[in-house]
Short mmCIF file of the C-alpha atoms (twelve columns), coordinates in Angstrom:
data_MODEL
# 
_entry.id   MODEL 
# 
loop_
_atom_site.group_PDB 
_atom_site.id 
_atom_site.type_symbol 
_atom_site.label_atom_id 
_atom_site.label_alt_id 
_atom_site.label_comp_id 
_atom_site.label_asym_id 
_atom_site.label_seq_id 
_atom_site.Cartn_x 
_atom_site.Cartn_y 
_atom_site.Cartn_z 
_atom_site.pdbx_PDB_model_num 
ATOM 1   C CA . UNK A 1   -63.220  -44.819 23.557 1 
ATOM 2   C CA . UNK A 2   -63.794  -45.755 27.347 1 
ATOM 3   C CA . UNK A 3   -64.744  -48.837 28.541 1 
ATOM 4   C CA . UNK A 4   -66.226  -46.621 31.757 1 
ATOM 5   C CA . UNK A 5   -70.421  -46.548 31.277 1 
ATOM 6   C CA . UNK A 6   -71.746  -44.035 33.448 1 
ATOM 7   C CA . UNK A 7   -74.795  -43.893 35.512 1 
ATOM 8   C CA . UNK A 8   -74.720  -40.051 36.406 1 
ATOM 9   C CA . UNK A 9   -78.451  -40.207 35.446 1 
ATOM 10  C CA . UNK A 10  -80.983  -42.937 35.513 1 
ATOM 11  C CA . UNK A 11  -84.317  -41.420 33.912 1 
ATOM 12  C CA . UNK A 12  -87.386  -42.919 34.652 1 
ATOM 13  C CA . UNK A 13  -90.132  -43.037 31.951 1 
ATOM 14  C CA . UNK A 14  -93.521  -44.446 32.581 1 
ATOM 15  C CA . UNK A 15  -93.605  -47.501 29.514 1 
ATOM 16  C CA . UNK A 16  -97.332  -46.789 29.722 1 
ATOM 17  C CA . UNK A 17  -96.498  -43.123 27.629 1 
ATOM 18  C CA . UNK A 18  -94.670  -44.185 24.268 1 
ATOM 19  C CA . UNK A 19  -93.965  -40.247 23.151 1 
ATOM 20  C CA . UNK A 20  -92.315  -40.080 26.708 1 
ATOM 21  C CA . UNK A 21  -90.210  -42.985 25.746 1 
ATOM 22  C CA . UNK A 22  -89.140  -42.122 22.798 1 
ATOM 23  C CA . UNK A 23  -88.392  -38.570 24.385 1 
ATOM 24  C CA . UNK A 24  -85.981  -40.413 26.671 1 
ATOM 25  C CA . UNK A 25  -84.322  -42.244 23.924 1 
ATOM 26  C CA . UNK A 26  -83.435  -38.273 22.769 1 
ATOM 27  C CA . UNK A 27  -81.914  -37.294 25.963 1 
ATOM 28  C CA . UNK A 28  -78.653  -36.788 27.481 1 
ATOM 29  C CA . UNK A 29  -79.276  -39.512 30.413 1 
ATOM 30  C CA . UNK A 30  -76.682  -42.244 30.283 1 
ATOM 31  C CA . UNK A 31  -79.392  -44.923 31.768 1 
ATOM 32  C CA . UNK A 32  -83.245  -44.700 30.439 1 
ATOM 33  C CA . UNK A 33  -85.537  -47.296 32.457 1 
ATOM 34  C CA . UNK A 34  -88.913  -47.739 31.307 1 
ATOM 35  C CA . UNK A 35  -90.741  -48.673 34.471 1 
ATOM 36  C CA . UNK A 36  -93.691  -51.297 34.531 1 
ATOM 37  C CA . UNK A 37  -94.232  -50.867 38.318 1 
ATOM 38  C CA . UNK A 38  -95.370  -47.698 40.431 1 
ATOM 39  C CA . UNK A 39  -95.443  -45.291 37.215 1 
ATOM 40  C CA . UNK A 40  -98.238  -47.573 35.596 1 
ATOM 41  C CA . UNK A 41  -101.559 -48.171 37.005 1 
ATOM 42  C CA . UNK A 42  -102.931 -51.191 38.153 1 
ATOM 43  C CA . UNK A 43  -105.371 -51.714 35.462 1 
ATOM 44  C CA . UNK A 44  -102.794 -50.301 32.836 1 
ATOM 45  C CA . UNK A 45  -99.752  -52.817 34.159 1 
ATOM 46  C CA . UNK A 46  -100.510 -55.257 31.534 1 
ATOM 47  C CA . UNK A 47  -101.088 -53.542 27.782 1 
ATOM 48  C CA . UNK A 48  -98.077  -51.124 29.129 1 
ATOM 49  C CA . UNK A 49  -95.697  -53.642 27.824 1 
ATOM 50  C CA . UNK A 50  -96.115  -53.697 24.372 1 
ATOM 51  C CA . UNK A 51  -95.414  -49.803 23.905 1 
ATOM 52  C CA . UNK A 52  -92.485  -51.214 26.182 1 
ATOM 53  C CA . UNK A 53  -91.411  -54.114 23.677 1 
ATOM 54  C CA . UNK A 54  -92.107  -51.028 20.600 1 
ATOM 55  C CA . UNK A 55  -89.648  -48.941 22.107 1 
ATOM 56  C CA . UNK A 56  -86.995  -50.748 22.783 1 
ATOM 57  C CA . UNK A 57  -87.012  -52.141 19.485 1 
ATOM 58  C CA . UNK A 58  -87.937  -49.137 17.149 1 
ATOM 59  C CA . UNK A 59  -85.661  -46.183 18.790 1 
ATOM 60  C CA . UNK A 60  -82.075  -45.877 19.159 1 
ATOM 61  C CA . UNK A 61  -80.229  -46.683 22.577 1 
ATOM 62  C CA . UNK A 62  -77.090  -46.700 21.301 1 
ATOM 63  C CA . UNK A 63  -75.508  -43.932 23.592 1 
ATOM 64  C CA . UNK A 64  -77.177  -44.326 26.667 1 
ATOM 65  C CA . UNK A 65  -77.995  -48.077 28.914 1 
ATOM 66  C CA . UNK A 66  -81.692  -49.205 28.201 1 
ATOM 67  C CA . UNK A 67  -83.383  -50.699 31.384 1 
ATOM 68  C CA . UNK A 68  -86.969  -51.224 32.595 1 
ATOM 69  C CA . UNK A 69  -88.152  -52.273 36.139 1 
ATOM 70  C CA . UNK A 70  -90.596  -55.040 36.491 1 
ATOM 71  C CA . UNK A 71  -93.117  -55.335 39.078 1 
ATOM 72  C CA . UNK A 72  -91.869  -56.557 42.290 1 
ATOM 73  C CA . UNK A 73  -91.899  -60.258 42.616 1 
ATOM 74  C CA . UNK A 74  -94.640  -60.096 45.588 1 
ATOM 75  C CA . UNK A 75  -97.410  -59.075 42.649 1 
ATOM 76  C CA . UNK A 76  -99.421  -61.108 39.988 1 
ATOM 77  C CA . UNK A 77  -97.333  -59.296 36.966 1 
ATOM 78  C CA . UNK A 78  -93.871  -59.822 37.317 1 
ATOM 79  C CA . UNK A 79  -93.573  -63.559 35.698 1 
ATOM 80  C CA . UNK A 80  -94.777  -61.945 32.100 1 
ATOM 81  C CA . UNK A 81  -93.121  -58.938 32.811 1 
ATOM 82  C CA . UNK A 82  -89.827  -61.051 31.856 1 
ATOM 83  C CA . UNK A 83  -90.649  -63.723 29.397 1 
ATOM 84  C CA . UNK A 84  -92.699  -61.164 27.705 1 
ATOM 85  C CA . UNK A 85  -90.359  -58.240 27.582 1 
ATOM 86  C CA . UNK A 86  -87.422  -60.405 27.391 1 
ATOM 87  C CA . UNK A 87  -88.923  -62.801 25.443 1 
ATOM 88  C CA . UNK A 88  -89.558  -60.172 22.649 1 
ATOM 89  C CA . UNK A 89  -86.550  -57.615 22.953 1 
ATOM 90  C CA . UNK A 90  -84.383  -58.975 25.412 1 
ATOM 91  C CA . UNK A 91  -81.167  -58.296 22.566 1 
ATOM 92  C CA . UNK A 92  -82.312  -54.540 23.389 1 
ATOM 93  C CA . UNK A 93  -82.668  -54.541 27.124 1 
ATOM 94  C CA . UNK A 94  -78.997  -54.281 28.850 1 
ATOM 95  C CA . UNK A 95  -80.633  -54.213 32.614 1 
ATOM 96  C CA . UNK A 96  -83.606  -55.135 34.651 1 
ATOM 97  C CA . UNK A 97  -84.378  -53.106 37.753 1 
ATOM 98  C CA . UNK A 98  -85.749  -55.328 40.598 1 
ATOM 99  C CA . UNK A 99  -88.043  -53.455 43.043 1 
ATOM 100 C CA . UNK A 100 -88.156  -54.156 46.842 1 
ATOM 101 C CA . UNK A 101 -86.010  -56.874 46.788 1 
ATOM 102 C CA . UNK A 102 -85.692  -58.216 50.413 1 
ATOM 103 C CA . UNK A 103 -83.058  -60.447 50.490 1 
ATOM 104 C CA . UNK A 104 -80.687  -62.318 47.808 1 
ATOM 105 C CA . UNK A 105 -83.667  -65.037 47.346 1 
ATOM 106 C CA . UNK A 106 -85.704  -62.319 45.297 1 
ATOM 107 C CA . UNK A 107 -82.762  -61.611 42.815 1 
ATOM 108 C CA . UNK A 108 -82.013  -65.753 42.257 1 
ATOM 109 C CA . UNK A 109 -85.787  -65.717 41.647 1 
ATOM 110 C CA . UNK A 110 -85.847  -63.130 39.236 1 
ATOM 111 C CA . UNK A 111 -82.037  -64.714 38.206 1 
ATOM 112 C CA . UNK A 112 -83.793  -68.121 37.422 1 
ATOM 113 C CA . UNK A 113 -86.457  -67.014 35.065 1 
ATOM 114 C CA . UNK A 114 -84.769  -64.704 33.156 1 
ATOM 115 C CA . UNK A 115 -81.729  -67.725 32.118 1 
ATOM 116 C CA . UNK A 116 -84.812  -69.809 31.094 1 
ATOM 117 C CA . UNK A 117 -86.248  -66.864 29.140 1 
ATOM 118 C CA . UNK A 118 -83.023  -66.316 27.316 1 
ATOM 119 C CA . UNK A 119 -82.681  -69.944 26.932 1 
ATOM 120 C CA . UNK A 120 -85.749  -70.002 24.792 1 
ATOM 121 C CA . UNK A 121 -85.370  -67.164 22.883 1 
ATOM 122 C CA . UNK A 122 -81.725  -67.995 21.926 1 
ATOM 123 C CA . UNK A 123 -80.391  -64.842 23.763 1 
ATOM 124 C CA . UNK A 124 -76.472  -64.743 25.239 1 
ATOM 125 C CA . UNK A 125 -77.016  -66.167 28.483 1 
ATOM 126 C CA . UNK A 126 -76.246  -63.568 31.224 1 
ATOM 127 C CA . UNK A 127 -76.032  -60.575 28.773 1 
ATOM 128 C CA . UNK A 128 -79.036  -58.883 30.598 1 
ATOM 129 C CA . UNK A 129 -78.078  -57.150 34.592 1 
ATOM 130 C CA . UNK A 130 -79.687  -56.615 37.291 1 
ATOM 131 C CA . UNK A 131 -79.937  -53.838 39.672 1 
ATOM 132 C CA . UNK A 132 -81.681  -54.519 42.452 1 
ATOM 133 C CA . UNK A 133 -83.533  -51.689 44.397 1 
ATOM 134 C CA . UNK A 134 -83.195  -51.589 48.282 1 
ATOM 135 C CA . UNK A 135 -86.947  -50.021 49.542 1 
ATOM 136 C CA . UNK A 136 -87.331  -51.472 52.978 1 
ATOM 137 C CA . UNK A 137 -85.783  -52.352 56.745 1 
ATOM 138 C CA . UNK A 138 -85.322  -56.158 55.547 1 
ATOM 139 C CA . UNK A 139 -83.559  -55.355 52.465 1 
ATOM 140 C CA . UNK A 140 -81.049  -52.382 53.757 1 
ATOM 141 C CA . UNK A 141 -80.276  -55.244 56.807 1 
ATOM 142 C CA . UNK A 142 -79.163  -57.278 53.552 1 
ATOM 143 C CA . UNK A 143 -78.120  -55.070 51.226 1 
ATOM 144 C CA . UNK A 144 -74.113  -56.628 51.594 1 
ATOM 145 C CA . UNK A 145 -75.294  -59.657 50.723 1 
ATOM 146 C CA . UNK A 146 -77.873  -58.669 47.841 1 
ATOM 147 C CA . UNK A 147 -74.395  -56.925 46.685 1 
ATOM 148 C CA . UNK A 148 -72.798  -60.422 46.266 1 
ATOM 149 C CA . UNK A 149 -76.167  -62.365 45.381 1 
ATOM 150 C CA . UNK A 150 -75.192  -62.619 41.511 1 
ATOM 151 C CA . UNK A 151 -72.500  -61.920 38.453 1 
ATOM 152 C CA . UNK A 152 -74.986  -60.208 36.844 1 
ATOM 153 C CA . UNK A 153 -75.229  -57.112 39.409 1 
ATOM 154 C CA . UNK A 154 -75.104  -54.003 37.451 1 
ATOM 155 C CA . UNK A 155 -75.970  -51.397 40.634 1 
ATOM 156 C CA . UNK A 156 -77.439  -51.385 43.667 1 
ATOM 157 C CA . UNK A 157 -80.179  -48.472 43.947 1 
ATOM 158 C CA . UNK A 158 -81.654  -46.652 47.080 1 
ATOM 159 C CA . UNK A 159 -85.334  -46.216 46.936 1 
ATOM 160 C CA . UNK A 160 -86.088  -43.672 49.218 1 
ATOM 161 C CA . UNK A 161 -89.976  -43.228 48.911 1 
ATOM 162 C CA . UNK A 162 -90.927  -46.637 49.937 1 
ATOM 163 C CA . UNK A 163 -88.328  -46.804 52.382 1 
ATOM 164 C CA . UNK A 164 -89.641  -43.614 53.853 1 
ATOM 165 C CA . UNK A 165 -93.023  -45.707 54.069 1 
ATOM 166 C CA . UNK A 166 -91.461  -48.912 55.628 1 
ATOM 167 C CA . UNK A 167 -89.556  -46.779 57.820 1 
ATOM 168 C CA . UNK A 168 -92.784  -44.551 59.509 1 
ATOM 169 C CA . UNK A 169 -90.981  -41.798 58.235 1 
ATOM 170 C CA . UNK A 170 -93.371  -38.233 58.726 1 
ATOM 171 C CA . UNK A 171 -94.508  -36.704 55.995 1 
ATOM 172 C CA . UNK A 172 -95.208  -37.128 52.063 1 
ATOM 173 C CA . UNK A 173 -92.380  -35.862 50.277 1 
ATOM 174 C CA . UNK A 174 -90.252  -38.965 49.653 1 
ATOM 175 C CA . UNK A 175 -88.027  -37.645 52.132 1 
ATOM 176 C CA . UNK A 176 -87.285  -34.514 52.018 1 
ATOM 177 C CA . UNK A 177 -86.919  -33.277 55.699 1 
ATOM 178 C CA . UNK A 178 -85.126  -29.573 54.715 1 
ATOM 179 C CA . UNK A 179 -85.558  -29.351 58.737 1 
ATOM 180 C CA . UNK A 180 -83.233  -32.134 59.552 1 
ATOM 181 C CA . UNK A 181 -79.974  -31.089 60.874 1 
ATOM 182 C CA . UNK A 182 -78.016  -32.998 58.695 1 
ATOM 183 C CA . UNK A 183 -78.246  -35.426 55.652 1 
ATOM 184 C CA . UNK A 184 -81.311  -37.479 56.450 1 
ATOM 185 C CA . UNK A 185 -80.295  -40.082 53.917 1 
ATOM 186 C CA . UNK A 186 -76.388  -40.342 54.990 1 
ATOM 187 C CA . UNK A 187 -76.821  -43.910 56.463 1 
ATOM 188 C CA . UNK A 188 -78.675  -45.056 54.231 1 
ATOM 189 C CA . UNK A 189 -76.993  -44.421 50.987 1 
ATOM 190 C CA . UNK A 190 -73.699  -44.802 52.901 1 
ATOM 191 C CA . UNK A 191 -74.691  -48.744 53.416 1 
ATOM 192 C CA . UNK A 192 -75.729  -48.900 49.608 1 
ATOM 193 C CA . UNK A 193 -72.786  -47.583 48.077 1 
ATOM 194 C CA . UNK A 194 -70.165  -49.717 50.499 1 
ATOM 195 C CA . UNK A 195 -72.679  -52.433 49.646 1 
ATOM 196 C CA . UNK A 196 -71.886  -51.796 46.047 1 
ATOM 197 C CA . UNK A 197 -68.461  -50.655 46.355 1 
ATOM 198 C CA . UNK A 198 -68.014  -54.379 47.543 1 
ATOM 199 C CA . UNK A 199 -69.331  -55.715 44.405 1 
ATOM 200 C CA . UNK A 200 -67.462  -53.816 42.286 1 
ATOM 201 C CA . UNK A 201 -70.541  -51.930 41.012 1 
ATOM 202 C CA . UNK A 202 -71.873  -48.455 40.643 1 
ATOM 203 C CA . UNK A 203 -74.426  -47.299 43.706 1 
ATOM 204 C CA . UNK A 204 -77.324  -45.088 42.846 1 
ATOM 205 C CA . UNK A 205 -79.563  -42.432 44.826 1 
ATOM 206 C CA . UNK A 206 -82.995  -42.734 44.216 1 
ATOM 207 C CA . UNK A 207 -85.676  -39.647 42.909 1 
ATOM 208 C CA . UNK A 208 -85.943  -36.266 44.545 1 
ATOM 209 C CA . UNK A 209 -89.798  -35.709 44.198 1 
ATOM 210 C CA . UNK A 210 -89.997  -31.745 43.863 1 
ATOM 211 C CA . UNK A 211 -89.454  -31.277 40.087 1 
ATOM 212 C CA . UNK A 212 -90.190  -27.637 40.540 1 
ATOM 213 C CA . UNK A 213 -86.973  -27.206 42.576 1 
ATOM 214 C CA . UNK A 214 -83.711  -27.393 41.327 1 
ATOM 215 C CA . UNK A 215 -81.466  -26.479 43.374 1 
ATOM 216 C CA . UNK A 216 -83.004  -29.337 45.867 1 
ATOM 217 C CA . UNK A 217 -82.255  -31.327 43.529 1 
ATOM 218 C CA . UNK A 218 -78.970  -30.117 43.130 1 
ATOM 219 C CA . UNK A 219 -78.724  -30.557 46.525 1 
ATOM 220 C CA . UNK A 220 -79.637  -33.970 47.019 1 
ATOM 221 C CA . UNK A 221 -77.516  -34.907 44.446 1 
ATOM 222 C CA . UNK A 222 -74.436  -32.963 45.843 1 
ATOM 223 C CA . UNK A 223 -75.039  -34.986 48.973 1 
ATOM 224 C CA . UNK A 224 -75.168  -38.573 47.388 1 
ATOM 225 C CA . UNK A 225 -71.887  -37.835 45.351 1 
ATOM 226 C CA . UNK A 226 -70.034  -36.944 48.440 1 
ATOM 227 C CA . UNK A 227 -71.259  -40.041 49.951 1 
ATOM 228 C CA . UNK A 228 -69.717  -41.550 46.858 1 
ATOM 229 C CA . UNK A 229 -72.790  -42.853 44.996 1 
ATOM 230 C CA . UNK A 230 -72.495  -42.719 41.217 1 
ATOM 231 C CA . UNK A 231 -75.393  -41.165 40.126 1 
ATOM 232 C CA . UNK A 232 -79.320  -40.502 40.526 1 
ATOM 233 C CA . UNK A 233 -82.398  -40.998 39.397 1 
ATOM 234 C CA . UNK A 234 -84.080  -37.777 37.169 1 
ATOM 235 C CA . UNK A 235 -88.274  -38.152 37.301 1 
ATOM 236 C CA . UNK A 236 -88.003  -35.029 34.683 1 
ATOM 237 C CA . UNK A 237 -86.006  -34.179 31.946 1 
ATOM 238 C CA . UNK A 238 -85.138  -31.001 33.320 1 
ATOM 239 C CA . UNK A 239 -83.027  -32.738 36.417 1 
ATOM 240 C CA . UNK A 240 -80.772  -34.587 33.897 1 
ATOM 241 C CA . UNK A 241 -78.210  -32.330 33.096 1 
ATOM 242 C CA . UNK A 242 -78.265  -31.226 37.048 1 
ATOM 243 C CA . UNK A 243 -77.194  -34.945 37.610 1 
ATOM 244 C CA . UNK A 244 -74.949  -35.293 34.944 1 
ATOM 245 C CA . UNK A 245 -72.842  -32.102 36.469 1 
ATOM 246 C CA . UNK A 246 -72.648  -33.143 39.567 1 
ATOM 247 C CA . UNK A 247 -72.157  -36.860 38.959 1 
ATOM 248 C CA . UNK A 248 -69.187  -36.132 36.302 1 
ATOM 249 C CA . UNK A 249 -65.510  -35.116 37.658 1 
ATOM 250 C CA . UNK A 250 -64.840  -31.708 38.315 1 
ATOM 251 C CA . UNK A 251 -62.489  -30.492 35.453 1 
ATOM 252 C CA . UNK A 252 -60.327  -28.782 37.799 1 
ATOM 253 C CA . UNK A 253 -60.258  -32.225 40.114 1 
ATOM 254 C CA . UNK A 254 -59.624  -34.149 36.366 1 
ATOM 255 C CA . UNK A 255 -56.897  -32.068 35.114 1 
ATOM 256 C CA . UNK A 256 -54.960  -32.996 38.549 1 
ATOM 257 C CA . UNK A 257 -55.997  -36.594 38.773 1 
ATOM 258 C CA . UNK A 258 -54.508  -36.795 35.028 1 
ATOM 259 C CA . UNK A 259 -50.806  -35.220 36.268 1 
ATOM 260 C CA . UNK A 260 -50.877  -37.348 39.180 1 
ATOM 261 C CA . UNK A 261 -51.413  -40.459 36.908 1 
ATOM 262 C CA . UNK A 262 -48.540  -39.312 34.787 1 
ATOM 263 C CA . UNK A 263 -46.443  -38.529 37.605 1 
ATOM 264 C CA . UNK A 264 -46.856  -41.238 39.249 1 
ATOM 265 C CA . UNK A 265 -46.207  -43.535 36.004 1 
ATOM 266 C CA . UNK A 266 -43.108  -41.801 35.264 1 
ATOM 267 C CA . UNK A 267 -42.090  -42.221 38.805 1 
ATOM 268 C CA . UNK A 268 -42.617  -46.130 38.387 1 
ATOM 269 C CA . UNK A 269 -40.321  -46.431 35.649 1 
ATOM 270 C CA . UNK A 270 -38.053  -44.507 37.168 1 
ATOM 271 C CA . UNK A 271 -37.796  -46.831 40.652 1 
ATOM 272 C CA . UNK A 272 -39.170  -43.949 42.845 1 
ATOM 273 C CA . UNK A 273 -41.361  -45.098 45.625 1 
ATOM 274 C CA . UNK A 274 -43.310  -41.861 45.984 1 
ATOM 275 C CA . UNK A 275 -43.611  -38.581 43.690 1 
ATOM 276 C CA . UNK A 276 -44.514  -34.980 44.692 1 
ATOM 277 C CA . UNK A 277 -47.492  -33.392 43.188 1 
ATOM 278 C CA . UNK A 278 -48.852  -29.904 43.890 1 
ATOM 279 C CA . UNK A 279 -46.876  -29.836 47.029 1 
ATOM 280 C CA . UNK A 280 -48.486  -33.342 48.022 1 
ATOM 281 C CA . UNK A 281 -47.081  -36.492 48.583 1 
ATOM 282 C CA . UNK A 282 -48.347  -39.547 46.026 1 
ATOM 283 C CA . UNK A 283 -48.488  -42.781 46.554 1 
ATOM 284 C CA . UNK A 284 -50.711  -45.885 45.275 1 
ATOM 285 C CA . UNK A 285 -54.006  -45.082 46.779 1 
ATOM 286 C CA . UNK A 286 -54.041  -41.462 45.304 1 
ATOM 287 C CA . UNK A 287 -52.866  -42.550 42.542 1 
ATOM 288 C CA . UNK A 288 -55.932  -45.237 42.328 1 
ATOM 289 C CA . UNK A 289 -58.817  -42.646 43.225 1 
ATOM 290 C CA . UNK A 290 -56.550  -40.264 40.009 1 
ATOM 291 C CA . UNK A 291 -57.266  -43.309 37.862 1 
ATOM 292 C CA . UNK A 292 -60.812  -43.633 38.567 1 
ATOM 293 C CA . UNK A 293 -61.410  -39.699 38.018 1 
ATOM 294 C CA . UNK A 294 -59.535  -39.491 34.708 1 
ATOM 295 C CA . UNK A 295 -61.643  -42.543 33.226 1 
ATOM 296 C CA . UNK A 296 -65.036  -40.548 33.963 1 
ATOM 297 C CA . UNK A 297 -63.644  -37.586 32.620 1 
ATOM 298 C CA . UNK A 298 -63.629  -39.240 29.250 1 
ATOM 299 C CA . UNK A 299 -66.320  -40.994 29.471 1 
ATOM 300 C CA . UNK A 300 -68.158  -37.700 30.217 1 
ATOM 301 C CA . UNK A 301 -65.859  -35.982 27.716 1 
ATOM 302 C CA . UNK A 302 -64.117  -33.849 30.397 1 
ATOM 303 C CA . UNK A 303 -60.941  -35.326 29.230 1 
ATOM 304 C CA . UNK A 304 -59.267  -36.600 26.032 1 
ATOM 305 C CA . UNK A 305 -56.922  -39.344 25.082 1 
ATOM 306 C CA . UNK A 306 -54.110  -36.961 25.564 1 
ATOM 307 C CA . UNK A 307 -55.088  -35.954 29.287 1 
ATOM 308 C CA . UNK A 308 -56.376  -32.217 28.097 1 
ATOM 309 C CA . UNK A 309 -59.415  -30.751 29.368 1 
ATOM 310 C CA . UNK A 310 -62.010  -30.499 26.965 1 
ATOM 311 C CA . UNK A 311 -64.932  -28.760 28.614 1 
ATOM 312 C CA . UNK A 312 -67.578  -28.678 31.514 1 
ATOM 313 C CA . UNK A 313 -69.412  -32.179 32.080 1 
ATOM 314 C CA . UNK A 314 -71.081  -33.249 28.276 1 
ATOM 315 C CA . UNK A 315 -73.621  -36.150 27.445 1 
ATOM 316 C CA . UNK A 316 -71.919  -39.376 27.924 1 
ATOM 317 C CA . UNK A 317 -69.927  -41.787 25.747 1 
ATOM 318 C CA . UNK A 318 -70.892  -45.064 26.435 1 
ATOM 319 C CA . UNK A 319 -68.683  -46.778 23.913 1 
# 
């Protein structure tokens, strides 16, 4: 199967609501995080973490990436938040989400304690990521270097509600401005996904807030993948298999990619600098990007072994 794990959808599930969780566990999102920070209330931050540590252990991940996001390392929870979750069912957890991180000094901070934790608990050092999330002015200035902060970097996600705060942006929506001419997130997400793209490592757009319109979400989405992003966040079930369409290769676009891969390896063998394909000249940058397309499209089971299309974009294979 493919290497490729996708991140078409990250699906966030409070860890206060355990029949949520083990919803999530059910769906078709290739990344569940169960979040421990603005989903959970204050006074409910701390007892949320055991149906936390009962989920990961008791339901199956085994298709899709299991994350949760800690509190941000500004409040009074995030120490436990690791050696407790960690500490417990860290062999379960493949990520960490770090909120408002500011600058590559909040993910060595997070970095430091979570070595120590798997230390302790006899855990393969380094087998949990990290994906920081970029929610302010300070961290988007940084974002390059938060990119490059760690080998354990998994993604780098935009957070656009508290950015929209730390940015005096009007209105309540986690910015959605319909009446902006243009994409009022392009420069954003465009610095988070070169960021990324830098580190070798997907880029993701954060939630679109209106779960009662999908074809805003569709939208957003559309918007983020032609920026290049990877995938999205989902705050409902119903937005998943919106985000896995649009995140997954076109099967038209697929098909292609996989005859220019061919073409281009026959072409190889053969000494030929250059190869003709649909009327368009080849060479080793399309034939890169053709690469990259055809191992999504089995991943999300657009494409087999044998370079056929298979069907429209299906849940992922994250073997």
């Amino acid at each position: 199967m493919s290497d490729v794990k996708l991140r078409r959808t990250q699906l966030a599930t409070p860890a206060s609501d355990a029949s949520m969780m083990e919803s999530s566990a059910d769906s078709d999102a290739d990344e569940v995080f169960l979040d421990l920070e603005d989903s959970v209330a204050p006074n409910a931050k701390v007892e949320s973490r055991e149906p936390l540590i009962e989920a990961a252990r008791d339901h199956d991940w085994s298709d899709k990436i299991l994350s949760y996001r800690m509190n941000g390392i500004d409040t009074r929870w995030w120490y436990d938040d690791i050696i407790e979750v960690v500490g417990r069912a860290g062999e379960y957890i493949d990520d960490i989400i770090i909120p408002k991180v500011a600058a590559p000094a909040d993910v060595h901070t997070v970095e430091n304690l979570l070595r120590e934790v798997e230390k302790n608990n006899d855990l393969e050092i380094g087998e949990i990521g990290l994906e920081p999330q970029i929610e302010d002015g300070e961290g988007m200035h940084n974002v390059h270097e938060i990119a490059h902060s760690t080998d354990r970097l998994s993604s780098v996600i935009f957070g656009p509600g508290d950015y929209s705060a730390a940015m005096g942006t009007p209105g309540l929506d986690i910015g959605q401005f319909p009446e902006y001419p243009g994409h009022y997130w392009h420069h954003a997400l465009s610095e988070v996904n070169a960021a990324a793209k830098s580190a070798g490592v997907p880029a993701m757009d954060g939630p679109y807030a209106d779960i009662d319109d999908p074809e805003g979400f569709r939208d957003s989405a559309e918007r983020a993948n032609m920026i290049g992003c990877d995938g999205k966040w989902a705050i409902h079930p119903s937005q998943i298999e919106i985000a896995n369409e649009v995140f997954a290769p076109d099967p038209e676009v697929a098909d292609r990619a996989q005859r220019i891969v061919e073409a281009y390896s026959d072409a190889m063998e053969e000494g030929r600098g250059a190869v003709s394909v649909d009327g368009q000249m080849v060479d080793e940058a399309t034939n890169k990007m053709a690469q990259e397309i055809t191992e999504k499209a089995r991943a999300a089971n657009i494409l087999d072994w044998f370079g056929q299309t298979l069907s429209a974009p299906a849940a992922s294979s994250q073997e």
